[in-house]
N, C-alpha and C positions, 0 to 999 in steps of 0.2 A: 504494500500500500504506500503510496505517496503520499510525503508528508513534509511541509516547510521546514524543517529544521533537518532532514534528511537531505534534500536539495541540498540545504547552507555546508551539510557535512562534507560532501563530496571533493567540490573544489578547493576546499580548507586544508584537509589532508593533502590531497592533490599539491600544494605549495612547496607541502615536505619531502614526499616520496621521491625517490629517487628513479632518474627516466621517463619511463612512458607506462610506469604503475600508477595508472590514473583510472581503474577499474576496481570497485568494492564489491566484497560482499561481507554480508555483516553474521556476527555469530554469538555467542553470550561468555565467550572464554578464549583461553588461548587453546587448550586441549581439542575443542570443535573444530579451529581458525585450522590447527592442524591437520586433524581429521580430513576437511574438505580440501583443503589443500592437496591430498594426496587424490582425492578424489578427480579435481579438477586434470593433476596432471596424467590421471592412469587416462579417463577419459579423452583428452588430449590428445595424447601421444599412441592412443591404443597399447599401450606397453601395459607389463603387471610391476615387474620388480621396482623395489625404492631400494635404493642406497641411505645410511644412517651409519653415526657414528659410536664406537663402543663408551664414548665419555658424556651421549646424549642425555638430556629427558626431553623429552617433545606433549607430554600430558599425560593423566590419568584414566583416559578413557581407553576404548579398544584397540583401536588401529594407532593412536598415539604410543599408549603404552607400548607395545611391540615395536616403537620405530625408536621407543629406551633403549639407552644400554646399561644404565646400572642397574644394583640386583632388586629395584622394586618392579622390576620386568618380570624375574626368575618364576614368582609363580600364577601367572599366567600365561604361560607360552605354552599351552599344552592346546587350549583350546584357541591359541593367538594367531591374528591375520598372516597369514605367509607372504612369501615373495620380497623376504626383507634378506637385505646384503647388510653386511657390516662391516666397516673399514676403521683402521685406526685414526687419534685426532692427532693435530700438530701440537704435543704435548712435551717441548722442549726439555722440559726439568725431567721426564721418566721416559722420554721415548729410549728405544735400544738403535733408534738410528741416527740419535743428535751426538757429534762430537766435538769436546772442548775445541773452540777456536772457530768454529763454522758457521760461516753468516746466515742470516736468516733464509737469504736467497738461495745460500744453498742448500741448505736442510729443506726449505721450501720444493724446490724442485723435487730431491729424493718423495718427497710426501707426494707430490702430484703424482711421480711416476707410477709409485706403487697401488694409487688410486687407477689409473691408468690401465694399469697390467689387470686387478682385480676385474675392472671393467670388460676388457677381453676375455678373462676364463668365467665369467658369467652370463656372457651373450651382450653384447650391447643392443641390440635390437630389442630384445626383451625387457631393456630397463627404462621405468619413464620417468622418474625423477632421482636426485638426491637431497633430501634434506639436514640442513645442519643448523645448528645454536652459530649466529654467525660470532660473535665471543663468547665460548661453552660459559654458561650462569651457574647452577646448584652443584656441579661435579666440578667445582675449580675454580673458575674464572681463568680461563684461558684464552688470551685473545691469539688470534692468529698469526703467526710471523709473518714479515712483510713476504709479499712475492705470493704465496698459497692460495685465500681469494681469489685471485686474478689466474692463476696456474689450474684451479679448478673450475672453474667460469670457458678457461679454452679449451679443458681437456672436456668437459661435460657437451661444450657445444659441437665437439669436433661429431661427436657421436648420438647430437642429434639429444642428448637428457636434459629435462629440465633441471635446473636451479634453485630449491626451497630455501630461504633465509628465516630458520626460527626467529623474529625477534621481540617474544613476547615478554622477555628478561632484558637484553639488552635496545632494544629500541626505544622511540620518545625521549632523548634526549640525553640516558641515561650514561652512556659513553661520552658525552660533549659532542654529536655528533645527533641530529634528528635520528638519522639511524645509522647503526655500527658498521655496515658495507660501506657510507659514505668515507667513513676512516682511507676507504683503499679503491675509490673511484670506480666499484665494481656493484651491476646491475643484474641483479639475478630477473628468474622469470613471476619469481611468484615471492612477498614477503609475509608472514603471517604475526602479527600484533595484539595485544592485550595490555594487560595491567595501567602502562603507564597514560594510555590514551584517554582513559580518564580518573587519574589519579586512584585507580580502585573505589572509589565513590559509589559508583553502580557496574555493573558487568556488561560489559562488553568486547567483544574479540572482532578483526574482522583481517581479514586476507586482501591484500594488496595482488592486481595481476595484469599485465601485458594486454592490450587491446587484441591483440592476435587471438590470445587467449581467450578473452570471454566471447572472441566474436566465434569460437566454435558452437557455442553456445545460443547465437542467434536465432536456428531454425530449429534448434531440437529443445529439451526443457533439461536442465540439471539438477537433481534429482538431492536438493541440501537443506529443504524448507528444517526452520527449527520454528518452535513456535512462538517465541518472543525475539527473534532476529529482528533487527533496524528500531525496536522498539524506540518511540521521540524520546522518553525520556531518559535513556541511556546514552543517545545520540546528543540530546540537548546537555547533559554531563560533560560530552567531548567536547564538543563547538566551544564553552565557558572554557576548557581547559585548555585545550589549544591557543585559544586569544590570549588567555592570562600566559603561557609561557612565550607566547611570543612578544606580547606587551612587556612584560619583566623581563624577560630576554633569562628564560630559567635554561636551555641550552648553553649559552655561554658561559654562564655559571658554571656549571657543570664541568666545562670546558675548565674553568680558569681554578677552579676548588681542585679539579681534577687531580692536578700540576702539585697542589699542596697535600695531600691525598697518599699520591707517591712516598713525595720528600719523606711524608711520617711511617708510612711502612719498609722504605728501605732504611730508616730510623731502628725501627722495633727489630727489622733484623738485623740489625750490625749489634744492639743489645742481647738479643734475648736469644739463645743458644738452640731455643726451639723449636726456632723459626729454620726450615729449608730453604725456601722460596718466596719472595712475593709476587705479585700480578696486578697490573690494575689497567683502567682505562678509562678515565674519564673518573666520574664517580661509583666503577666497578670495582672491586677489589677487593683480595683476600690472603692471609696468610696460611700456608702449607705448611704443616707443624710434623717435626721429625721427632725422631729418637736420636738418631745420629747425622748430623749435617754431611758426614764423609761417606755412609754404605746408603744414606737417603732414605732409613729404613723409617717408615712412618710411624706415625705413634701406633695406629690399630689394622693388623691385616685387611685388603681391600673386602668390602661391603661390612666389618665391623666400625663400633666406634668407641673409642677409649673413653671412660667415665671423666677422665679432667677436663674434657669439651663440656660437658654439661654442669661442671663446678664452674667453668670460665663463664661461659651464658648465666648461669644460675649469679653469681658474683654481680656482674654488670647489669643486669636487670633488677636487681638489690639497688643498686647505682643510680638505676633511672635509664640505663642502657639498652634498647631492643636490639638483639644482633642476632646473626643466625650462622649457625656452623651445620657443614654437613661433612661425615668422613672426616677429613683431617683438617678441612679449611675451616678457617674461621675468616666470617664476608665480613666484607666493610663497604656496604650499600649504601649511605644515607642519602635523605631524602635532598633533593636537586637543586634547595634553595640555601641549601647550608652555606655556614658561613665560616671567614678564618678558624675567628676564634674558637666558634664549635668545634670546630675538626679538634682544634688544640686541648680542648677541654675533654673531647672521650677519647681521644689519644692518650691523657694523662692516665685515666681508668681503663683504657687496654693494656697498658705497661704493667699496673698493678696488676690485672689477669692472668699476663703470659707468664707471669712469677711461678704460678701453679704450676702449668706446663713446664717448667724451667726445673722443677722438684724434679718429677717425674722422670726426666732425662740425665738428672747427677744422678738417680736414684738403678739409672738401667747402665749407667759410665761400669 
């Protein structure tokens, strides 16, 4: 149904998306936005298989979950959607093919190739999309090395697959970037959005896609009706938000806290002995908490989690702190308006946190 504030929505978004993703459709979550996403592209392309990453989560629902790769997958794959490929993420700090000294470019390459190769002993004809976290969110925070986006973008085109860009974590603004592909001037076919597009306020998801695209769509009917999709007033939620960040100019912020963001987690690592790794982007960011900085061995075997996560969370929400750790990361999300001194000030009560973790590692020495 048509509706004034659906109109307004359109061209709005349309200012941000990157390319020629000037075609909506709208959905009540990011899990759905996914869902139909794969839908659009099997449809499309008449192909079955999706490519996914093993460091993904793409949602809670059916076909999402199955395009998982952590272990809130593991028990449901029994009765879960097939035709899914999995390939490794460009996961620097634990890949087994990053070595000391090797630029992004070219670790990058090595990753495309073997994206590449996967794709021939799989059939490429067969395959119609890949979708990915275009910077993985809950399983890390990992942004991509330079060169990979763009190395997959050629390698996926070469052979005719669409492009899926999760950015229902990292998009709206949340990298300093409307969305995380703009980081790398790379234009996938399809991007799928949630959370930030209206501040979680109300629910809404919707999938960004290629005129090409929906024009397959012209004469036949796509088959994605949800019953509160486009609803005004979840629409009317975005239109406000959208204006207000663009009025405040909450992306640049983002952009510019970003930069300070950093500073303070490769701060905490140069302190805190527990720390592996950091990562950020924008206002993404998290630390990877070790046992040992030299063997990388994590605080808790992969799909466990060591109980000092949940004293560090538990601590800082004492504090006044909401943060969220998953596996070994502890995020450093805040919300896109922040300010110096805030950053400065839960910085001061992360220090005291990673104290804990900091035990636990003289305690394994």
């Amino acid at each position: 149904m048509a509706t004034r504030v659906r109109a307004e929505f359109g061209p709005l978004l349309a200012r941000h998306t990157p390319g020629e993703l000037n075609k909506f459709f709208f959905t009540l979550g990011g899990s759905e936005a996914n869902e139909n996403a794969i839908k659009f592209a099997r449809l499309h392309t008449g192909r079955n298989k999706i490519i996914t990453r093993f460091k993904a989560y793409h949602g809670g629902s059916h076909g999402s979950m199955m395009l998982t790769g952590d272990p809130r997958r593991w028990p449901n794959e029994r009765s879960g959607m097939g035709g899914v490929i999995r390939v490794f993420d460009p996961y620097k700090y634990r890949s087994l093919l990053y070595r000391d000294g090797m630029s992004d470019e070219e670790y990058s390459e090595i990753m495309v190739k073997q994206l590449e190769e996967t794709i021939l002993y799989e059939n490429p004809d067969d395959i119609a999309a890949m979708i990915m976290e275009t910077v993985t969110g809950t399983n890390g925070i990992i942004p991509p090395p330079s060169g990979y986006l763009s190395g997959v973008r050629r390698v996926l085109s070469k052979y005719g697959i669409m492009m899926i860009c999760d950015e229902v974590m990292c998009g709206l603004g949340r990298t300093g970037e409307w969305f995380a592909v703009d980081h790398w001037n790379v234009v996938p076919d399809i991007i799928t959005m949630a959370k930030g597009i209206t501040s979680a306020y109300t629910p809404l998801g919707v999938i960004a896609v290629h005129p090409s695209i929906a024009a397959s769509f012209d004469h036949r009917p796509f088959y994605g009706g949800l019953t509160y999709m486009g609803h005004p007033l979840c629409l009317a939620t975005a239109v406000k938000c959208i204006k207000i960040m663009e009025e405040e100019k909450v992306v640049e912020n983002a952009k510019e806290m970003g930069k300070h963001l950093s500073a303070q987690l490769h701060a905490m690592k140069e302190k805190h002995i527990s720390i592996g790794d950091v990562r950020s982007i924008g206002l993404f960011g998290g630390m990877e908490l070790v046992l040992n900085r030299k063997t990388k061995a994590p605080l808790a075997p992969y799909g466990k989690i060591h109980p000092v996560m949940g004293e560090m969370v538990k601590f800082l929400r004492q504090k006044g702190i909401f943060i969220f750790s998953a596996g070994n990361v502890l995020h450093t999300n805040p919300p896109l308006i922040i300010t110096k001194e805030q950053i400065d000030e839960t910085f001061v009560l992360i220090d005291e946190a990673l104290k804990l973790a900091d035990a636990v590692v003289d305690q394994n020495q």
